[in-house]
N, C-alpha and C positions, 0 to 999 in steps of 0.2 A: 536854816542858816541865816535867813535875813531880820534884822534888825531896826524895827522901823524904817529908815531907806540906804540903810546900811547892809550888805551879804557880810557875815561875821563867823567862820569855819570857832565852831566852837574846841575847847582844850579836850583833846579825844583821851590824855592819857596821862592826868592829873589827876595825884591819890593814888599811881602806879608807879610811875618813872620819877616820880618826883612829887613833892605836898602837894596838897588841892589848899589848903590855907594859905592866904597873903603870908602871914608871919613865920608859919611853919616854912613857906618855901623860900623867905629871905634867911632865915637861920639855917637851911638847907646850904644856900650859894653862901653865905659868910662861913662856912665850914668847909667849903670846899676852895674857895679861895684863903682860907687858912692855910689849909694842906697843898698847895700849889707848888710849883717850883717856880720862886719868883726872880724876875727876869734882871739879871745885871742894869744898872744904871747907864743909859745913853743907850739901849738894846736897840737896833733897828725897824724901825716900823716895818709891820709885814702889808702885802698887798693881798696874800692870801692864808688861810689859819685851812689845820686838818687837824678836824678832834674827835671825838668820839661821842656814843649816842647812847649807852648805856641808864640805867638807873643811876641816880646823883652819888647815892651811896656807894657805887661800885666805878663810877666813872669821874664822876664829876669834878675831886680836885686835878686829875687826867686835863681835861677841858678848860678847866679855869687856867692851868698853866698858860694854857693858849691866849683866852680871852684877857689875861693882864697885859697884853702886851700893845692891849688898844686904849686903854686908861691913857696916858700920854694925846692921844691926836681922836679923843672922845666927840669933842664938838665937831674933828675934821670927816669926820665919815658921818656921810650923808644917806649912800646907798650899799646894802650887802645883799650880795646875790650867793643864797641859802640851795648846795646842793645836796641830795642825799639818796639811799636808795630808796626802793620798795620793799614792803615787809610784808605787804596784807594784801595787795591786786596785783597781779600779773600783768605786765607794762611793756608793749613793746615802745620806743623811744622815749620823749619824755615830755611831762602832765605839769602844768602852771594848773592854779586854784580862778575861781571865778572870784572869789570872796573879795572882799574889800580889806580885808584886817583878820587875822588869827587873835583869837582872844586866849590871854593865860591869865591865873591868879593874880598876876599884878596891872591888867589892863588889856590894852587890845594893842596890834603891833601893823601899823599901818601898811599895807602891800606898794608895792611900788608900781601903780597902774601905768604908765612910761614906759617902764624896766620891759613888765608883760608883754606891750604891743611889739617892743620888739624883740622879745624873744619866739612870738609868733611869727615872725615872718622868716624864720629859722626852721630848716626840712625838720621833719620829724617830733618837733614841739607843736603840743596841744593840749586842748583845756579837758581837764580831766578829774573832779570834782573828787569821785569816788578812790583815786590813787592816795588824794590827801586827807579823806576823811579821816583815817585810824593811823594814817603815818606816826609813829614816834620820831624818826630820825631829823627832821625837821623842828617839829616841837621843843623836845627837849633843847635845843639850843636859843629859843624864843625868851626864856628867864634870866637867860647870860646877857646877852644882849640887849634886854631890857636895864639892865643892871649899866654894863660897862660904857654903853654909848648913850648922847643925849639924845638925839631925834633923829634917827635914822629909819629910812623905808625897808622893806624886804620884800626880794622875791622871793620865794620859797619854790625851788622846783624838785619834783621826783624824777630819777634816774634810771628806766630799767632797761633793757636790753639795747646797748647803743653802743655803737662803733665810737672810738674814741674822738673821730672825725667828728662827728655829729656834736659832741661834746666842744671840743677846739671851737664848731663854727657857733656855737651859743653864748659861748667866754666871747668869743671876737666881737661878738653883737655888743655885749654888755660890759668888755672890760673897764672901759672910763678912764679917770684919772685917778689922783689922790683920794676924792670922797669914794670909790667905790670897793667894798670890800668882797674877797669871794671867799667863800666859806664852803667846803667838801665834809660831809658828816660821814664817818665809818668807823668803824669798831676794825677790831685786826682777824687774828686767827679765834674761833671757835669751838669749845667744848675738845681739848686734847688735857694731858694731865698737863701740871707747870711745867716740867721740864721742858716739855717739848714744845709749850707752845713757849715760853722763853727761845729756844732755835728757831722756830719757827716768823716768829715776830720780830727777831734781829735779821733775819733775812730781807725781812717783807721791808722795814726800817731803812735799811741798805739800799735796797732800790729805791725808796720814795729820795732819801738822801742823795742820790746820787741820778734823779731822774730819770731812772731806766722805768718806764711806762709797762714796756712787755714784758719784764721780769716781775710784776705783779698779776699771779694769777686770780680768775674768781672766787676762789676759797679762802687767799690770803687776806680776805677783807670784804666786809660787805657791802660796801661802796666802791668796791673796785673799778666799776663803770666810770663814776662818775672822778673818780681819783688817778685813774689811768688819763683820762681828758685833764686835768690840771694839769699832771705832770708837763704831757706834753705841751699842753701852754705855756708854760715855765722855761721850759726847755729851751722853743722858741724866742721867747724873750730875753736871755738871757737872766733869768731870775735864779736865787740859792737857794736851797731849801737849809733849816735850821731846824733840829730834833729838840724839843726842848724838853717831853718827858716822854717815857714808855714803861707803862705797869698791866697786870694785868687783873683777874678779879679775885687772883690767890692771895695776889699783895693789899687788896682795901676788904673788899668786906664778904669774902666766898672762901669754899675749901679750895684744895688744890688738886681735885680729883678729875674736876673737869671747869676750866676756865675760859674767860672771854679775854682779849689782847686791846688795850685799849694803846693809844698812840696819841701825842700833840705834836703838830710839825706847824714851822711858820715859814711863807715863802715869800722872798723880797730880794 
């Protein structure tokens, strides 16, 4: 991991989720912010985005929807605080990186050493190296982000088994002002035929729209943990949520025999 005297979490899943080439993976995000649902003029800034974590080719105009909507106040965001779940370690509460920077194809993405200290001082967060070494959910949003904002820090945390409580008091630590963005990475429903996950993903849709937290179960998303904890952030703040696309892997680039649900929600 370390880098002359830099710790640098190498790109664990580039040339998978997404090109391992600089140019391959800018034609990658120019094709997906193509295919985007782009955002009416005067759209309101979100304070937090929900997008999904999928391969770019199955997800990623999904997520770009989301990401245009920070183009407008690009230089204004400073800090995004990157939640997502676990895929590959078994986590109980939730794992911050030691690294200094995540490196992708287009560079390295500075961590927010600040953001970390005090997410440490938050029950149940901890350094946990091995949570983010193979994470995808995390990652893949590292290109977007490189793209849509000019210098912004990340924290990147893993989510796994944590009372929504535990989540609220991490947001609380870190919410900030204007420069801070929070960003919840999750896919929706999994592997049913279209139909149903079409029912099923308008469900799930419904609640996040309407901030019912406990109407999202663990199945209905793989980020559940940590998306049940925005909600209720939101809730409290009085903040909206705003649906801005929902497809799933039948509609871009999969059969429809068994699909993933992807979602972009913006909250402000």
């Amino acid at each position: 991991m370390t880098t002359g005297q830099a710790r640098v979490r190498p790109a664990a899943v580039a040339g998978a989720f997404y090109p391992k080439r600089p140019d391959a993976l800018r034609t990658a995000l120019d094709d997906a912010f193509r295919d985007a649902r782009v955002p009416p003029p005067q759209a309101p800034v979100p304070k937090a985005l929900v997008v999904p974590h999928a391969g770019y080719i199955y997800s990623g105009a999904v997520a770009a929807s989301a990401y245009l909507r920070l183009l407008p106040v690009r230089s204004a965001i400073t800090r995004v605080v990157l939640l997502g779940p676990n895929h590959r370690v078994p986590l109980e509460g939730m794992a911050v990186s030691s690294a200094d920077a995540f490196a992708t194809p287009l560079g390295l993405v500075t961590l927010d050493v600040e953001a970390r200290e005090h997410a440490l001082r938050v029950p149940g967060v901890q350094v946990n190296d091995a949570a983010h070494a193979l994470e995808h959910s995390l990652e893949v949003q590292l290109p977007f982000l490189q793209t849509v904002l000019d210098d912004a820090r990340v924290l990147p945390v893993v989510v796994g088994r944590t009372a929504s409580a535990g989540v609220v008091a991490l947001l609380d630590a870190l919410w900030g002002g204007s420069e801070t963005l929070v960003i919840v990475s999750t896919d929706l429903s999994h592997y049913h035929r279209y139909e149903d996950a079409l029912a099923l993903d308008r469900r799930t849709i419904a609640a996040i729209a309407a901030l019912r937290p406990e109407s999202v179960g663990d199945r209905d998303a793989c980020g559940a943990y940590p998306l049940r904890g925005l909600l209720s952030s939101a809730g409290v703040r009085g903040l909206a949520p705003e649906v801005l696309d929902v497809r799933n892997s039948g509609d871009t680039a999969g059969d429809r025999d068994s699909v993933v649900g992807y979602g972009a929600v913006a909250i402000g």
